[in-house]
C-alpha positions as CSV (number, residue, x, y, z in Angstrom):
1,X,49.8,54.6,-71.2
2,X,47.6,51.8,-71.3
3,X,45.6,50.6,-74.1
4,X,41.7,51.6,-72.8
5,X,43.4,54.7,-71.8
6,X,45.4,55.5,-75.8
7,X,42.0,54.3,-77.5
8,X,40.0,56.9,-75.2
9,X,42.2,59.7,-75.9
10,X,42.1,59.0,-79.8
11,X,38.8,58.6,-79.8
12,X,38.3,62.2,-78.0
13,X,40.4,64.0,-80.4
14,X,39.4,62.6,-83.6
15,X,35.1,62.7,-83.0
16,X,34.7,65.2,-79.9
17,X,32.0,62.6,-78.5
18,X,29.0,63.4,-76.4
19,X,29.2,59.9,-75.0
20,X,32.0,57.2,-75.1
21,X,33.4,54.4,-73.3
22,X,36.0,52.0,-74.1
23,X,35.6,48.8,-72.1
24,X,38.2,46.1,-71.4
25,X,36.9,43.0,-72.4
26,X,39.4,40.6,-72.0
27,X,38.6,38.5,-69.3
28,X,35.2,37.7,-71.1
29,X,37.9,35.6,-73.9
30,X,39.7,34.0,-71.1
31,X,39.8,30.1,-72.3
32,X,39.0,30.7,-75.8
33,X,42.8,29.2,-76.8
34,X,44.5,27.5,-74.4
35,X,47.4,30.4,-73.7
36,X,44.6,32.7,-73.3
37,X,44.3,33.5,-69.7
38,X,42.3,36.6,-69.9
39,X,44.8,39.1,-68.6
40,X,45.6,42.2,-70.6
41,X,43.9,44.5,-73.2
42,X,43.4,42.4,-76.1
43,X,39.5,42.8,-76.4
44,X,38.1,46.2,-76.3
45,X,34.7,47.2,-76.6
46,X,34.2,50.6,-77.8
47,X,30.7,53.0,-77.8
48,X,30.6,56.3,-78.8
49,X,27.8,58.9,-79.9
50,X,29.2,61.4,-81.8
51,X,27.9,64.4,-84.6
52,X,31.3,63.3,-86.4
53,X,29.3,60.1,-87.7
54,X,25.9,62.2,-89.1
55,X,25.6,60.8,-93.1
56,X,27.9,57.8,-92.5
57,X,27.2,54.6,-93.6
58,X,28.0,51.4,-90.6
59,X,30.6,50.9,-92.3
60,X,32.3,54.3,-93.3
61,X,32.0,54.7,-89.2
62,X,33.6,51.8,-88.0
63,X,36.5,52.0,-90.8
64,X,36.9,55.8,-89.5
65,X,37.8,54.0,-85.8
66,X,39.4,51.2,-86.9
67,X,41.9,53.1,-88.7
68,X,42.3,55.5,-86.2
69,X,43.2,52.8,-83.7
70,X,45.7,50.6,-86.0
71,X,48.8,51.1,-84.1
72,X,46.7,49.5,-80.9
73,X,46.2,46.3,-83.1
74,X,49.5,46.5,-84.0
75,X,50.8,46.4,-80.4
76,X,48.6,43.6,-79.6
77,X,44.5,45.0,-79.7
78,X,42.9,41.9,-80.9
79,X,39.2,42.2,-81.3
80,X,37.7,45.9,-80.9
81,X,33.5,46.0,-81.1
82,X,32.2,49.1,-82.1
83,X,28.7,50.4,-80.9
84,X,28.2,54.1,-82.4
85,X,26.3,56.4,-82.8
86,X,25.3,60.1,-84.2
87,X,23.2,62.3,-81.7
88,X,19.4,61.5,-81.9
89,X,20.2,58.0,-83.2
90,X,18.9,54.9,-80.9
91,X,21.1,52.6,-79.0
92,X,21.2,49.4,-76.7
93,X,22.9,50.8,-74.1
């Protein structure tokens, strides 16, 4: 299973989202150290709306994915930006 694809299916079972998208970033980091050509799934981008996050501080809600996405980092996940939400609540995208 591929990384976008674990993250996704985590994501659904822990917060039952109304909205959510993991986005491979990679290619964007391509350069930033020499090795670094850009290929894999080492920079995910992650945005989710869900009633799970109502009351939580910033934060509270990005610990809550991070630590439900650990073994990803552990096999490689680098950076992971979280964009989230509870229903009602504004976003940029």
């Amino acid at each position: 299973m591929s990384m976008k694809s674990s993250i996704t299916e985590k994501l659904g079972a822990a917060f039952a989202p109304e909205r959510l998208e993991v986005i491979n970033e990679s290619h964007l980091h391509a350069g930033h150290k020499p090795e670094f050509d850009g290929e894999g799934e080492t920079h995910m981008r992650v945005r989710i709306v869900s009633s799970a996050f109502a009351g939580m501080s910033r934060v509270a809600r990005h610990r809550a994915i991070n630590d439900l996405v650990k073994a990803e980092f552990d096999a490689g996940l680098h950076a992971l930006a979280v964009e989230v939400a509870a229903p009602g609540e504004a976003t940029r995208w």
